[in-house]
C-alpha positions as CSV (number, residue, x, y, z in Angstrom):
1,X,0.0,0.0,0.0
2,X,1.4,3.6,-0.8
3,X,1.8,6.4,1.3
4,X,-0.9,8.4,-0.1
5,X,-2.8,5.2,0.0
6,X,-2.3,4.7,3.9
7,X,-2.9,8.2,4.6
8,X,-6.2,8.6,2.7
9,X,-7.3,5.6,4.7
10,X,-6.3,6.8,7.9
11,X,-8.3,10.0,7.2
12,X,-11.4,8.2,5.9
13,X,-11.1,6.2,9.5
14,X,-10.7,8.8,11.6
15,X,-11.6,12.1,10.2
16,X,-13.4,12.1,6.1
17,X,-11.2,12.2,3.1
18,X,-12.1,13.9,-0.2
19,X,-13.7,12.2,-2.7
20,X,-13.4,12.8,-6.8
21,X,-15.7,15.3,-6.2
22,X,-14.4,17.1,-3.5
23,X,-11.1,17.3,-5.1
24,X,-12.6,19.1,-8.2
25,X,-14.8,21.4,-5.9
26,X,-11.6,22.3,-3.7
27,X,-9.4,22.6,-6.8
28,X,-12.3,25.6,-7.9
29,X,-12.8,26.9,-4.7
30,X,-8.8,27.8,-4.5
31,X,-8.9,28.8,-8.2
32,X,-11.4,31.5,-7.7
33,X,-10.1,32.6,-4.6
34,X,-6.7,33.1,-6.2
35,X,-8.3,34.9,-9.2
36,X,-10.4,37.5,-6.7
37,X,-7.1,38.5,-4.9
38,X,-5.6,39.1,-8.0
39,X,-8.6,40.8,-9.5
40,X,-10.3,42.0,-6.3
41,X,-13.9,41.3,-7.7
42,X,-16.1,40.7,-5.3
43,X,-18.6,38.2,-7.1
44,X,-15.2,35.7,-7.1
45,X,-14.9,35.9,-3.2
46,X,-18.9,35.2,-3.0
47,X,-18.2,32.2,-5.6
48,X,-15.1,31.1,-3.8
49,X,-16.5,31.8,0.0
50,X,-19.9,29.7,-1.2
51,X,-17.5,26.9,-2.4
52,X,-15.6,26.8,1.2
53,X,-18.5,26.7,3.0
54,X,-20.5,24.0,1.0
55,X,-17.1,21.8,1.6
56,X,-16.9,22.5,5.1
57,X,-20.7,21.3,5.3
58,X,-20.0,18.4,3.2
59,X,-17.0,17.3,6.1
60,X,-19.1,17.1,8.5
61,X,-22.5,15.8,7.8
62,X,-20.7,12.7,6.3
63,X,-19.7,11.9,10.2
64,X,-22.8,12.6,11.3
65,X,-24.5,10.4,9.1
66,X,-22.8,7.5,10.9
67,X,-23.6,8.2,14.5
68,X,-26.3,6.5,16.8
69,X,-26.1,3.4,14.0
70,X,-26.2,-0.1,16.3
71,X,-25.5,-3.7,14.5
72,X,-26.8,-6.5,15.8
73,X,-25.8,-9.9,14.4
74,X,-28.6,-12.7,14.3
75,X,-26.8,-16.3,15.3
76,X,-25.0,-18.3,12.3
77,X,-26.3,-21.9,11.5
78,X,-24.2,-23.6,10.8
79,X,-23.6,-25.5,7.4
80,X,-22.1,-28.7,5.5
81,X,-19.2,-27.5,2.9
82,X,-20.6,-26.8,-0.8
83,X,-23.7,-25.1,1.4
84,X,-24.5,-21.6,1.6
85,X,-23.5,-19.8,4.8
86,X,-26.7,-17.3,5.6
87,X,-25.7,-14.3,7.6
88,X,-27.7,-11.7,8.6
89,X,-27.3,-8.6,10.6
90,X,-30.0,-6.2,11.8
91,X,-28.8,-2.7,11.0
92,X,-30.8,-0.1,13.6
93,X,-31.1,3.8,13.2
94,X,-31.6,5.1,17.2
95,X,-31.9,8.9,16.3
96,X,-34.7,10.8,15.0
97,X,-33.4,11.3,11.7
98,X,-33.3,9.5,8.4
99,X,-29.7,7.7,7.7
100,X,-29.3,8.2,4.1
101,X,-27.0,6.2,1.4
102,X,-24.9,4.0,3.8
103,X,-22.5,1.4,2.3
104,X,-21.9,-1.6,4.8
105,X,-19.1,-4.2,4.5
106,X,-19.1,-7.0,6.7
107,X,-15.3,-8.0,6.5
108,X,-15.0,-11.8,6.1
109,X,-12.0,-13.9,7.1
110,X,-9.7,-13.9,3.9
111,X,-9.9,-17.4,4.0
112,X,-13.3,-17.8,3.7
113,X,-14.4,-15.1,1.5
114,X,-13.3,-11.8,0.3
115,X,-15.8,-8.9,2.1
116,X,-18.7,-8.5,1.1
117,X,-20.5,-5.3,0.8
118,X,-24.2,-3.8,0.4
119,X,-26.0,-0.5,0.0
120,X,-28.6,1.0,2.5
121,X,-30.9,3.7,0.6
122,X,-32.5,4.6,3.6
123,X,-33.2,3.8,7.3
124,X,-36.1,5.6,8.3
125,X,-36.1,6.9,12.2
126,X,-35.8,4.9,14.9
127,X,-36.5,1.6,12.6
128,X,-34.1,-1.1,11.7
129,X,-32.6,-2.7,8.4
130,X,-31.9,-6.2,7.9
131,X,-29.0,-7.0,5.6
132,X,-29.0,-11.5,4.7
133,X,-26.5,-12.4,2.2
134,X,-25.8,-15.5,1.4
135,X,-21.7,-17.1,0.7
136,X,-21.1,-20.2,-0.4
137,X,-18.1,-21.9,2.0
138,X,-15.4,-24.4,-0.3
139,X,-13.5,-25.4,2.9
140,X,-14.6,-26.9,6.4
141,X,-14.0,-24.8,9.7
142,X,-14.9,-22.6,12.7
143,X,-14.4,-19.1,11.3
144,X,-14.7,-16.1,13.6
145,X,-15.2,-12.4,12.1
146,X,-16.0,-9.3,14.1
147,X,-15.8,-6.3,12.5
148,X,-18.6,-4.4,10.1
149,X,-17.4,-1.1,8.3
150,X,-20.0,1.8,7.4
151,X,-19.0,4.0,4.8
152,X,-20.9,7.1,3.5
153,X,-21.0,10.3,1.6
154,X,-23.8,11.6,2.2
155,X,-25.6,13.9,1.8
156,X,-23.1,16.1,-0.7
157,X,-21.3,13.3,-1.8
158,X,-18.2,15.5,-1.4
159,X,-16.1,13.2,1.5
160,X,-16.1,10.1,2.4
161,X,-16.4,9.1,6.0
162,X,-15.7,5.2,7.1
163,X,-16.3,3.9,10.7
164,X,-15.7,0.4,12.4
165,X,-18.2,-1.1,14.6
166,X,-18.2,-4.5,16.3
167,X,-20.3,-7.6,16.1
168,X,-18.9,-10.9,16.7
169,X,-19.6,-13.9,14.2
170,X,-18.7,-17.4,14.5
171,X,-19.1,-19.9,11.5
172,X,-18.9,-23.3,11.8
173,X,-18.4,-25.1,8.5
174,X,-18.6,-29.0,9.0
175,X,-16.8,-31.5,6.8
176,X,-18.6,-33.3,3.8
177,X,-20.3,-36.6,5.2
178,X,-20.4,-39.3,2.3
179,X,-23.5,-41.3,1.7
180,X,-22.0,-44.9,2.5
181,X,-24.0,-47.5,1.3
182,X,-21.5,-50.6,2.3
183,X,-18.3,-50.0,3.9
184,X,-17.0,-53.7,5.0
185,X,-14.2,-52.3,7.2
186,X,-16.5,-51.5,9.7
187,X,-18.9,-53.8,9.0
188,X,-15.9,-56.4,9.5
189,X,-15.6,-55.1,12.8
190,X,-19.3,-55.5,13.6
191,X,-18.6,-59.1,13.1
192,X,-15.9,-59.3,15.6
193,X,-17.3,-57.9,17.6
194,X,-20.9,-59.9,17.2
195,X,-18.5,-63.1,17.9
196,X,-17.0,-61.5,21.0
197,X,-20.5,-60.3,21.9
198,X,-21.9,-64.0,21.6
199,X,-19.1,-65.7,23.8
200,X,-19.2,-63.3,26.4
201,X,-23.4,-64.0,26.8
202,X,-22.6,-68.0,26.7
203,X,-20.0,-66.4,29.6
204,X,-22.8,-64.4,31.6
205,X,-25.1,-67.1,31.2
206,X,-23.2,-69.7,33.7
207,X,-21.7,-66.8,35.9
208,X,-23.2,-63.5,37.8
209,X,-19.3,-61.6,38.2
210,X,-20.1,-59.7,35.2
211,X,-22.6,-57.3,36.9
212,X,-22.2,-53.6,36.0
213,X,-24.5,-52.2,37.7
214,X,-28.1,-52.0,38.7
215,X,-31.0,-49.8,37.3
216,X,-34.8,-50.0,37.3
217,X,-36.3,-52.8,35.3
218,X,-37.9,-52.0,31.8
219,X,-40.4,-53.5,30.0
220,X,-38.9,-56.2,27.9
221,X,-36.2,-57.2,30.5
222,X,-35.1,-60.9,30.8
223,X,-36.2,-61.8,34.2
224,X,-33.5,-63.9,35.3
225,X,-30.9,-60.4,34.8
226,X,-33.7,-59.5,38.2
227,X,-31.5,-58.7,41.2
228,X,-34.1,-59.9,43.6
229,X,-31.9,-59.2,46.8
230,X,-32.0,-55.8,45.8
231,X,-35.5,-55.2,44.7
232,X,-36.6,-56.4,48.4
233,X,-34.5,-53.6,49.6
234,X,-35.9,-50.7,47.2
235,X,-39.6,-52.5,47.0
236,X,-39.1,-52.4,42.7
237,X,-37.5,-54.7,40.3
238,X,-33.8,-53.8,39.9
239,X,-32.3,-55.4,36.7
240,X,-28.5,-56.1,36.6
241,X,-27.0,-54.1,33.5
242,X,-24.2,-56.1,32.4
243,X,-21.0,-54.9,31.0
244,X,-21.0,-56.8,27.7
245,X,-24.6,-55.2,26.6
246,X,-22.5,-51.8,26.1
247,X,-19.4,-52.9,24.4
248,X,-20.4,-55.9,21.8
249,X,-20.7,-53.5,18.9
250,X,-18.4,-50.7,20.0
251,X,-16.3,-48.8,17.8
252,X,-13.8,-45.8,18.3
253,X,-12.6,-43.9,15.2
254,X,-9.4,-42.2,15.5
255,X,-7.9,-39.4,13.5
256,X,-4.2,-39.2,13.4
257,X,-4.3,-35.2,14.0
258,X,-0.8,-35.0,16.1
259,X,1.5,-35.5,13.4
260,X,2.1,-33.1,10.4
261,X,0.4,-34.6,7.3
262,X,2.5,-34.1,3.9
263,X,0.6,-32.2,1.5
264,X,-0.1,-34.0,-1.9
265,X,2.7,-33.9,-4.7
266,X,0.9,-33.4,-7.5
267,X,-1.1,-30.2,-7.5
268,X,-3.8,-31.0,-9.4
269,X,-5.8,-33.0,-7.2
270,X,-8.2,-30.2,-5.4
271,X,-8.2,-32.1,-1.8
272,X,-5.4,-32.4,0.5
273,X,-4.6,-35.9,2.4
274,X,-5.6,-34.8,5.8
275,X,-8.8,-33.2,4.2
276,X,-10.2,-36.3,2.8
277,X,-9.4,-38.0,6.1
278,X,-11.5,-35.9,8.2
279,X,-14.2,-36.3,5.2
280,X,-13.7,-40.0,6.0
281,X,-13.6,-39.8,9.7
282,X,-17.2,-38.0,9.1
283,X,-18.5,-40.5,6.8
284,X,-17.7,-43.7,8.8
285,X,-18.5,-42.0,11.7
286,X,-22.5,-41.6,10.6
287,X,-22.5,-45.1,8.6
288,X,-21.2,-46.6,11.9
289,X,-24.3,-45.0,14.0
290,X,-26.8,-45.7,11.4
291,X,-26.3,-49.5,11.6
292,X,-26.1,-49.5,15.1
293,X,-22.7,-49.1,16.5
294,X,-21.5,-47.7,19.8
295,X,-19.2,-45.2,17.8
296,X,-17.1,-42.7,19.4
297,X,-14.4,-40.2,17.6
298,X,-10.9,-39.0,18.8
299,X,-8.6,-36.8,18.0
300,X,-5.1,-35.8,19.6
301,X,-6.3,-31.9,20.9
302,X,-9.7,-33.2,22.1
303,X,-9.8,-36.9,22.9
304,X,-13.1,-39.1,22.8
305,X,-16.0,-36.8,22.0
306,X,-19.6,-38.6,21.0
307,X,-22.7,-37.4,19.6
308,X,-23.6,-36.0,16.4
309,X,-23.2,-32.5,16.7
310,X,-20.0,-32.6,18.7
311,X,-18.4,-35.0,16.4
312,X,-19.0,-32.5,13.6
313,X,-18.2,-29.4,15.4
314,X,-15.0,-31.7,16.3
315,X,-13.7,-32.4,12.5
316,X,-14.5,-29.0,11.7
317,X,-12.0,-27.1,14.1
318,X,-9.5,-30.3,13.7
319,X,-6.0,-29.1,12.2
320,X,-3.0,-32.2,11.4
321,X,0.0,-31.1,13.6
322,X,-2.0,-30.1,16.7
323,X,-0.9,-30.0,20.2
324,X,-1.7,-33.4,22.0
325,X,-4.1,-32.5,24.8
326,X,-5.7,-36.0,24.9
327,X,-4.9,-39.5,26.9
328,X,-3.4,-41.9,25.5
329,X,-5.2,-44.2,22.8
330,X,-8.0,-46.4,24.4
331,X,-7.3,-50.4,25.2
332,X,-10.4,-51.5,22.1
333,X,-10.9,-52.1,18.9
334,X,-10.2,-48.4,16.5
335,X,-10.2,-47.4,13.2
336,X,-7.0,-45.4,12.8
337,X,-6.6,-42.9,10.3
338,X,-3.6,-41.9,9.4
339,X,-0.4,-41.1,7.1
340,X,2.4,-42.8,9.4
341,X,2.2,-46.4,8.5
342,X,4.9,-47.0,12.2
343,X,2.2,-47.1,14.7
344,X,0.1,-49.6,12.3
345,X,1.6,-52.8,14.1
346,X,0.9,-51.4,17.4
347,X,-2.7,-51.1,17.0
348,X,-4.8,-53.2,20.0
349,X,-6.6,-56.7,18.4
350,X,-9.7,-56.5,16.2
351,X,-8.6,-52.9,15.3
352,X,-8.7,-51.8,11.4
353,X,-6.7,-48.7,9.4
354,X,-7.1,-46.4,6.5
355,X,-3.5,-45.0,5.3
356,X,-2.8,-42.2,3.4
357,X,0.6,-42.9,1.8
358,X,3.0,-41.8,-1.2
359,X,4.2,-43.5,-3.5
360,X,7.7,-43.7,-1.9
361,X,5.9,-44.0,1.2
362,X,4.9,-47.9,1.3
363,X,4.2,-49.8,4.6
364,X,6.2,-53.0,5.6
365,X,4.6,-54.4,8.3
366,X,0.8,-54.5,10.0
367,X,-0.8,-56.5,12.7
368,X,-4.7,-55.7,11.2
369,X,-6.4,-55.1,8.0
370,X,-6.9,-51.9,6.4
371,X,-7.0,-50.1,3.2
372,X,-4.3,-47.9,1.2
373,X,-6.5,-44.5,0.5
374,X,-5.0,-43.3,-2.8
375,X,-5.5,-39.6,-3.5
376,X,-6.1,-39.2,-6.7
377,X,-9.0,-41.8,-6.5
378,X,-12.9,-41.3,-5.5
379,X,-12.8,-41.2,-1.6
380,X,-16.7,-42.7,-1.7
381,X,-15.5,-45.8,-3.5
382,X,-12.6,-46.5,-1.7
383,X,-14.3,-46.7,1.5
384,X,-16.6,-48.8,0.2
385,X,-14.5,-51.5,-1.2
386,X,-13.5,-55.0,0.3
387,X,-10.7,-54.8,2.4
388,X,-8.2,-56.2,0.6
389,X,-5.0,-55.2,1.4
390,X,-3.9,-56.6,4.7
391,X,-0.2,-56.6,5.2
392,X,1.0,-59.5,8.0
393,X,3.1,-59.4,11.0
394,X,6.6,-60.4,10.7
């Protein structure tokens, strides 16, 4: 930015700056002031008086124009990639005068979007304007924005006056979720786990150490899981909730986000490696609950987090390289995502991978099953493939 640049903006900020117009008009002004010293004719120093006195007007009202202006933003819903981000803010006139030809600009993180502006003919007194725009959002996130210029030159249209005003915004942009219609590295692990599931009722069946704990009895309730001891004590059925109900078909999906993922080599493919595996992490996460899992999601800066709306909220703030602020890796089954192909043969048994990899990148050894994600190939179709790459042990 040039000098003259920074300084017309500093004045436009805290002051008013000339516009076109005002340049011409001031150029005139000094031009017949100049010519009635020289001349001494008196109907030049009423023309060049009249011109002064219409610019110092047309510094002030400008400034004026902008006081007593509130902005109120409504709250952000929050939307899936591709989507369109609504935003809306509630622009209020407090004083008993009409606010005439006001350009806003809401300023937009530069990642997001470039700012985007609007005019305001008029806002009658002591009555509000409400400004939606829509912007359609290419990349997931939580984006925060606060600031909202106002910009007029009215009434004269002689100087521009520009002032800042607050109102916080927060975005959040959720990662893509893929409509799955198979994906048999899950459902591979539903099958473990169905087997595990089915040995350990044979196991409750002949033994009562497995008790988790006790609740009220529900309709539909085996009667021989009754605690009848402790129904006499309470004087209602108590039913012995057993830990194996709650972890047959449990899954935890884990996002490699500590280390630094290595961007793709070849520029022309649009999505980065880490990108597609949150998109992943998204989409298994939803196939997984729709058929029934006990699914779960970590990541290295927030740990285990469950639940729709937290899992999404999750992937969207989720950056590779974060600071590890999470325990350590849970003793069950997991779905690792990742691009380091080392920690593959220390996964825990039953547990199944998706790895990102170059081509000089090529894993050696694995304990479990899993499948290569190649970039440059339909993420959808991938992860619904047979698992056939499944590298053994040495």
């Amino acid at each position: 930015m040039s000098i003259a640049k920074r300084i017309a903006d500093w004045l436009e900020t805290h002051w008013v700056t000339p516009a076109y117009s005002g340049w011409l008009l001031g150029g005139l002004s000094l031009f017949f002031f100049i010519s009635a010293t020289n001349t001494l004719a008196g109907w030049l120093y009423v023309i060049s008086g009249i011109s002064f006195a219409l610019l110092s007007i047309a510094a002030i009202l400008p400034e004026r124009m902008l006081r007593r202006i509130q902005l109120q933003r409504c709250p952000i819903a929050p939307v899936t990639v591709g989507d369109q981000l609504t935003v809306e803010l509630v622009v209020a006139n407090k004083t008993k005068q009409p606010k005439l030809l006001i350009q806003i600009q809401d300023q937009l993180p530069f990642v997001l979007a470039p700012p985007v502006s609007a005019a305001i003919e008029m806002i009658a007194p002591h009555s509000s304007y409400h400004w939606v725009y829509q912007q359609t959002v290419e990349r997931r996130g939580i984006y925060r924005w606060h600031t909202v210029n106002l910009r007029t030159a009215a009434p004269l249209g002689l100087f521009w006056c520009r002032r800042s005003q607050t109102a916080a915004a927060i975005a959040v942009v959720y990662p893509t979720v893929l409509p799955l219609t198979q994906c048999p590295l899950v459902d591979a692990i539903g099958r473990d786990a169905s087997l595990q599931f089915t040995r350990d009722r044979h196991a409750q069946n002949a033994s009562e150490g497995l008790t988790r704990s006790l609740r009220p009895y529900r309709w539909g309730d085996p009667i021989r899981f009754v605690h009848w001891r402790t129904s006499a004590r309470y004087g209602e059925l108590r039913v012995r909730e057993l830990e194996t109900f709650i972890s047959g078909q449990e899954l935890i999906i884990c996002l490699d986000s500590a280390m630094s993922w290595q961007p793709e080599l070849d520029p022309s493919h649009s999505i980065e490696p880490f990108e597609q595996a949150v998109v992943a992490a998204a989409s298994l996460y939803f196939y997984a609950t729709r058929h029934n899992f006990s699914v779960r999601l970590w990541t290295a800066g927030t740990g285990l987090v469950q639940g729709s709306q937290a899992v999404l909220e999750t992937l969207a703030a989720v950056q590779a390289g974060e600071d590890v602020r999470a325990e350590q890796l849970p003793d069950a089954p997991l779905l690792w995502l990742t691009q380091n192909p080392v920690g593959l043969t220390t996964l825990p048994s039953g547990s199944r991978w998706l790895l990102w990899t170059m081509a000089q990148l090529e894993p050696t050894v694995a304990s479990s099953p899993g499948l290569l994600i190649q970039p440059d190939a339909p993420l959808q179709l991938q992860l619904q493939r047979t698992v056939e790459k499944q590298l053994q042990a040495e």
